[in-house]
N, C-alpha and C positions, 0 to 999 in steps of 0.2 A: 922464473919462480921455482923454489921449492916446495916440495911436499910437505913440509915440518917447514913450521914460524920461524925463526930467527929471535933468537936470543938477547940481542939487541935491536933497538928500531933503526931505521936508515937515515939517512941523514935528508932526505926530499920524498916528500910523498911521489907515488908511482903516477899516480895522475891528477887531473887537478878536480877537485870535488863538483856535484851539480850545482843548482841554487836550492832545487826542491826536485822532489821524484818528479821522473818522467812518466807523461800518459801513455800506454798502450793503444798502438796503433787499432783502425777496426772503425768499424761502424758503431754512433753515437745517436741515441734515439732523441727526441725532444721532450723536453722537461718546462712546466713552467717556471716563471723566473718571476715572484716580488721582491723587489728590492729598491730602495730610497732611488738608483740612477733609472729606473722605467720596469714596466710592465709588457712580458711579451713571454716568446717560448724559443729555445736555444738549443741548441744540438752539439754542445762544445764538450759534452764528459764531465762537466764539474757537476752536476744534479747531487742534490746534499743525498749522503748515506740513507734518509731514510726512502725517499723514492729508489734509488738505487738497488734497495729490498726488495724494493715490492714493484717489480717495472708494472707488470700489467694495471695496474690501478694507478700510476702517476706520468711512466712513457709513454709518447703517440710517434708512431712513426713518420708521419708528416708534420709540417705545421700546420696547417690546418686545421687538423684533427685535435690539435693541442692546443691551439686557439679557442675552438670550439665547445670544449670538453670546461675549460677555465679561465677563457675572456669572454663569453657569447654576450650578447646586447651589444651594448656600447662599445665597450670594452674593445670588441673582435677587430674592427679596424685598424685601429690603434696597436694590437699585437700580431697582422699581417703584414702591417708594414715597418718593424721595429728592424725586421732582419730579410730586404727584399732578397730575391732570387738569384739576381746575382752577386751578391755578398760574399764575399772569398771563403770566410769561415763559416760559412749554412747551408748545409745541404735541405732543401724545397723537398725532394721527395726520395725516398730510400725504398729499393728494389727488392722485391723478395719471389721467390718461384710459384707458381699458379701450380700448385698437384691440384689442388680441388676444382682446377677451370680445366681448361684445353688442356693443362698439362703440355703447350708447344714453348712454352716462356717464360717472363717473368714480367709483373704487371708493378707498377708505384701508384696506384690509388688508396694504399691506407687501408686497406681490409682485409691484411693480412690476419692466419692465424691466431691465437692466444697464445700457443706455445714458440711460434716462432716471437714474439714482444720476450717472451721469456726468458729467453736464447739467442738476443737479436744481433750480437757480433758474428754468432753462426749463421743466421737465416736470414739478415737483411746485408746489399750492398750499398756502396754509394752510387754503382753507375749499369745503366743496361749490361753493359759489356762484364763488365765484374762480375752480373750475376748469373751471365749463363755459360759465362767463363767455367763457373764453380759449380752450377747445378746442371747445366746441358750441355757442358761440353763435347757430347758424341752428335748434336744437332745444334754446333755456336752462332752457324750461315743465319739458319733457318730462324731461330731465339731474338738472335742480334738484330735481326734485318739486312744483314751484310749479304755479299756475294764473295767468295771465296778467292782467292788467285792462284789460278791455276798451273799457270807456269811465268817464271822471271826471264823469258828466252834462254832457257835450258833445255837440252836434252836430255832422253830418255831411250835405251833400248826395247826395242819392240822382240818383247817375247814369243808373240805369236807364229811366227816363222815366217808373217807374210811379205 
């Protein structure tokens, strides 16, 4: 390509167009969802513009909590199980870092911050490992539960002289 348009058009577009914009990768809070096809709470990123505005009064980081919040009674069962746990497209519970607990980790029980709902592509993951990837990584063993490897049968010189 050049720097300056072209004077005339080309004869084939350079690539071939989307269908519709694409979503931004990232973590997606739960939103409820009325609609004529069921009742329940979805973590897909389509949450209409006005919840979108306003996370902290519409987004729940779990379903659960989004359940709870806007199908309690009846209702609640019936939007627990719209979108079970293992469901490819639903994440069950999204991770965010405990400053205000132990500070060793990062917990997905839903009670998280205010401001991290507010900010929840920066402050929440989809998976243990994600999130202490991003917020402990100087302690990931320790965070994750993992144990480290320490060597792939490689050497190493021993500086010590011994």
């Amino acid at each position: 390509p050049s720097s300056e348009p072209s004077s005339t058009p080309s004869c084939s577009p350079s690539s071939a167009p989307t269908e519709s914009p694409s979503k931004p990768p990232g973590v997606n809070l739960f939103y409820p969802e009325w609609t004529s096809s069921g009742i329940g709470c979805r973590n897909d990123g389509d949450e209409p513009d006005y919840m979108a505005v306003n996370p902290t009064e519409w987004l729940s980081s779990t379903m659960q909590a989004c359940c709870k919040k806007y199908f309690s009674g009846y209702m609640y069962d019936a939007c627990m199980g719209r979108y079970p746990p293992d469901h490819d497209d639903c994440n069950v519970m999204l991770y965010y870092p405990d400053w205000n607990g132990s500070n060793k980790g990062c917990l997905d029980d839903g009670k998280e911050p205010y401001y991290m709902l507010s900010n929840h592509q920066y402050f929440l993951s989809n998976s243990l490992e994600e999130c202490c990837e991003k917020f402990y990584d100087w302690d990931f063993y320790e965070c994750s539960g993992t144990t480290p490897v320490l060597t792939n049968g490689d050497y190493y010189p021993d500086w010590s002289g011994g």
